[in-house]
DRENDOTOR-760411 format. One line per 10 residues: number of its first residue (from 0); their letters; for each residue x, y, z of N, C-alpha, C. Coordinates in Angstrom, 1 decimal. Layout:
<atoms>
NUM) a) X Y Z X Y Z X Y Z ~ ...
</atoms>
This chain:
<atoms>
0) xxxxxxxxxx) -122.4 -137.1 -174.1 -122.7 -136.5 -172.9 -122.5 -137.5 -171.8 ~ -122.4 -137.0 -170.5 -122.3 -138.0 -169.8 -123.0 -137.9 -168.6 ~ -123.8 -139.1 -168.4 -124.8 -139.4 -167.4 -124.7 -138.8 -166.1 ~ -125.2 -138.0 -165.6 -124.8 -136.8 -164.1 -125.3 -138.3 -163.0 ~ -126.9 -138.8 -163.2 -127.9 -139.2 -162.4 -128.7 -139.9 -162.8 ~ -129.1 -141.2 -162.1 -130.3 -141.5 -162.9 -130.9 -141.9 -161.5 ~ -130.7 -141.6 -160.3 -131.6 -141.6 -159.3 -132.8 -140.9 -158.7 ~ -133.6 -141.1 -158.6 -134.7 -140.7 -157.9 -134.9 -139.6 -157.1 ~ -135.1 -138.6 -157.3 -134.8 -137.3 -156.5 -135.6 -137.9 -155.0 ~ -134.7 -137.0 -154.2 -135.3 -137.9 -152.5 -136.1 -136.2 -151.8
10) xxxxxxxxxx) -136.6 -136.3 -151.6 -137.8 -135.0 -150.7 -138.9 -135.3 -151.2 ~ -139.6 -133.8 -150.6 -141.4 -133.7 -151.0 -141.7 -133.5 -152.6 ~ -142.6 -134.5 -153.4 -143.3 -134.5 -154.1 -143.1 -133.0 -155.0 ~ -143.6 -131.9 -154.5 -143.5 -130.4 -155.0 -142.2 -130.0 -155.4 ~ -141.0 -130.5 -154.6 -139.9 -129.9 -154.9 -139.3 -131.2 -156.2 ~ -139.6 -132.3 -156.3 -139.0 -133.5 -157.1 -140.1 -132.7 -158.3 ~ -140.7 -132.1 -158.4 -141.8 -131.8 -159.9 -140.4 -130.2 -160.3 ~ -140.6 -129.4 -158.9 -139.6 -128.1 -159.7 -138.7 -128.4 -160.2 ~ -137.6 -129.4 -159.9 -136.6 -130.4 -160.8 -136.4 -130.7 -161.2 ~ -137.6 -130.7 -162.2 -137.7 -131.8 -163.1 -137.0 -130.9 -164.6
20) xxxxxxxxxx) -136.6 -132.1 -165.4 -135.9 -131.0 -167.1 -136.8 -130.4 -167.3 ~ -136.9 -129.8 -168.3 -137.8 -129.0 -169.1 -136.9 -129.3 -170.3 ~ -138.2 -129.9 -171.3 -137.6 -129.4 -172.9 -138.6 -128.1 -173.4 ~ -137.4 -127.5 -174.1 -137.6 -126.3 -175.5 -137.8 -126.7 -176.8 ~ -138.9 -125.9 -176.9 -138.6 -126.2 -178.6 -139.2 -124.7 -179.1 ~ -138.8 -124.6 -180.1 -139.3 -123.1 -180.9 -141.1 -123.1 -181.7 ~ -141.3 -121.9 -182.1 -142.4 -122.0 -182.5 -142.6 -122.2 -184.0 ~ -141.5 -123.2 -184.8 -141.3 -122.8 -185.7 -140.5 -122.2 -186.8 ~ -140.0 -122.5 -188.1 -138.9 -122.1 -189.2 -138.3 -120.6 -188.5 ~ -140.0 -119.8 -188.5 -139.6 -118.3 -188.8 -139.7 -117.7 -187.1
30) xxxxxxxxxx) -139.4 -118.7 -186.2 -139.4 -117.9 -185.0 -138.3 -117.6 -184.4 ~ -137.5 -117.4 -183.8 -136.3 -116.2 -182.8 -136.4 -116.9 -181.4 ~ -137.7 -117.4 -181.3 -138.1 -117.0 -179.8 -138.0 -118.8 -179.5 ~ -137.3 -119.4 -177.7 -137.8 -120.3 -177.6 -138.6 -120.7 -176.3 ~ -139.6 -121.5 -176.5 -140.9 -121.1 -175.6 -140.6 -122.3 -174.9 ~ -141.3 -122.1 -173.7 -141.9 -123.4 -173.1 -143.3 -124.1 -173.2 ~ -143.3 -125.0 -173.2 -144.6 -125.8 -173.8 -144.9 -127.0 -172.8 ~ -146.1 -127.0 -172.8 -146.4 -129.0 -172.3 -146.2 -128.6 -171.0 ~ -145.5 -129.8 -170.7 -145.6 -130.2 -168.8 -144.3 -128.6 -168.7 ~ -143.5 -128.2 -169.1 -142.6 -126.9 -168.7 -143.7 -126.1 -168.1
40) xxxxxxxxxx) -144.7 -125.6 -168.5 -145.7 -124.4 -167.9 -145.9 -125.1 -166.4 ~ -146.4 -126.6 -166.7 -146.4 -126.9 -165.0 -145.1 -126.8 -164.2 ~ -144.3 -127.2 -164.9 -143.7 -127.3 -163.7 -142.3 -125.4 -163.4 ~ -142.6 -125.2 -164.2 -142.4 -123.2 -164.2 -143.7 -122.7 -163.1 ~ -144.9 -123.4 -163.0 -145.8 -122.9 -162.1 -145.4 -123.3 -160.6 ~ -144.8 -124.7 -160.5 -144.7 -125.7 -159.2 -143.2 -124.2 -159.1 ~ -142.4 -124.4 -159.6 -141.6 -123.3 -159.6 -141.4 -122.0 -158.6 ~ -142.4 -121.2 -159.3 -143.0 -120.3 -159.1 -143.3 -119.6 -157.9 ~ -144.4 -121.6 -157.4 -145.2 -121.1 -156.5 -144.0 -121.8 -154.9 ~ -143.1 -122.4 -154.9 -142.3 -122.8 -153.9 -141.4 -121.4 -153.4
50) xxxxxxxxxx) -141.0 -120.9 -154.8 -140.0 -119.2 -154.6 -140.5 -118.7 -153.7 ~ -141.6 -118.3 -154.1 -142.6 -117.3 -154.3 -143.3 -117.6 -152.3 ~ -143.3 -119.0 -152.0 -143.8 -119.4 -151.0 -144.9 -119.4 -150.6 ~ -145.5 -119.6 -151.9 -147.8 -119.8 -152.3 -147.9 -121.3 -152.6 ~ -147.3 -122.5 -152.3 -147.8 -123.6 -152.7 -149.2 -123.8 -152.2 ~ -150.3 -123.9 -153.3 -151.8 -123.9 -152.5 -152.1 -125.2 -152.0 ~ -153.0 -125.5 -151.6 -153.5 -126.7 -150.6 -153.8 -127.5 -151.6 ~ -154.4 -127.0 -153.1 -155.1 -128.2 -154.2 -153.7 -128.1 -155.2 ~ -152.6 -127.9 -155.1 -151.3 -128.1 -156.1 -151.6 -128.9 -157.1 ~ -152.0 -130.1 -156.6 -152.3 -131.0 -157.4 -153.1 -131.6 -158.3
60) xxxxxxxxxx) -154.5 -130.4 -157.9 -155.3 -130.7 -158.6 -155.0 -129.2 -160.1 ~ -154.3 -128.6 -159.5 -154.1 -127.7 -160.0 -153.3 -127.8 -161.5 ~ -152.4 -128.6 -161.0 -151.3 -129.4 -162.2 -152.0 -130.4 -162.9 ~ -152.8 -130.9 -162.5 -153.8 -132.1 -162.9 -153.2 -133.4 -162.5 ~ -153.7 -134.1 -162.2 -153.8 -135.7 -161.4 -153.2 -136.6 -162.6 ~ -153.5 -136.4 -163.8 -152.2 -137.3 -164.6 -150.8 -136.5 -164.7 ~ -150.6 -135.4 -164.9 -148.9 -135.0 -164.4 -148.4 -135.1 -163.0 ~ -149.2 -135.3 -162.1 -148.5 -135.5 -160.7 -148.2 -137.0 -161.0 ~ -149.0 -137.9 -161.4 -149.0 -139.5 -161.3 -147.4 -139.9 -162.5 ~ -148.1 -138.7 -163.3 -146.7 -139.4 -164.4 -145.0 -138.8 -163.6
70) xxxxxxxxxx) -145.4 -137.5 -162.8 -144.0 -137.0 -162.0 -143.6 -138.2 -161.3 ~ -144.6 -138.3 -160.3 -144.2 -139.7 -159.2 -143.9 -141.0 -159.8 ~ -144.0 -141.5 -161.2 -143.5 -142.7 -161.6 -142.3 -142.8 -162.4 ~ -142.1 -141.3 -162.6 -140.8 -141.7 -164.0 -139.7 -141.0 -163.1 ~ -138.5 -142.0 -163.7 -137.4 -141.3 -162.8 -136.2 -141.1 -164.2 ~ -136.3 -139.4 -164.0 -135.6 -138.7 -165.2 -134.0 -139.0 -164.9 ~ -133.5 -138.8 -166.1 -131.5 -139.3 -166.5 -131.3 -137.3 -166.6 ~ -130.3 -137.2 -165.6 -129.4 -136.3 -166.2 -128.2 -136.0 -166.3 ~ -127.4 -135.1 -167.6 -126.2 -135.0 -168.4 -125.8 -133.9 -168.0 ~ -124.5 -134.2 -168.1 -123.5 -132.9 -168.0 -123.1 -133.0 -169.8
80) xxxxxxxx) -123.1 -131.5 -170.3 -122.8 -130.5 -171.2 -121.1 -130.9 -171.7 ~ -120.8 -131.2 -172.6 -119.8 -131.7 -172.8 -119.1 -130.5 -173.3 ~ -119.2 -129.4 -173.5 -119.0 -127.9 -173.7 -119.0 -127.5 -172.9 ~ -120.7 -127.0 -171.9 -120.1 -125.9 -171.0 -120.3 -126.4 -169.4 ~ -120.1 -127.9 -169.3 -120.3 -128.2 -168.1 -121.0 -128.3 -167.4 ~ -122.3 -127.8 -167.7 -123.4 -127.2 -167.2 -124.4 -128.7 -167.3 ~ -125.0 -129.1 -165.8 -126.1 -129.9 -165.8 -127.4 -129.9 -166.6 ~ -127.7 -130.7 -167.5 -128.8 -130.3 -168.3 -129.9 -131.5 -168.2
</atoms>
């Protein structure tokens, strides 16, 4: 694969968390289905609530004070899809 980014997303806090990857994983040998799990539900909610145009006044307490601290310190790598091109 080949490295898209490994810079620091630049704006507000809220919009650097909707950005962020998301990993998948299944539920399992016998499952079909693939879910989101872990920090994805937060950040499907930060999501959500920017579309949607409800970012509440406690966001952050909402997401909890260790996933905002771990958003604001790690600065994620992203790949371009060596098949379908596609940012991942």
């Amino acid at each position: 694969m080949v490295e898209l980014s490994k810079r620091p997303f630049q704006g507000p806090l809220s919009k650097k968390i909707a950005h962020m990857p998301i990993m998948r994983g299944d539920l399992g040998m016998s499952s079909n289905e693939w879910s989101i799990v872990g920090s994805g539900r937060k950040i499907e909610k930060m999501r959500k609530w920017i579309k949607e145009g409800t970012l509440p006044d406690n966001w952050k307490e909402n997401l909890g004070i260790q996933f905002v601290e771990y958003a604001t310190s790690f600065t994620f790598s992203f790949y371009l899809c060596p098949i379908c091109q596609h940012g991942i």
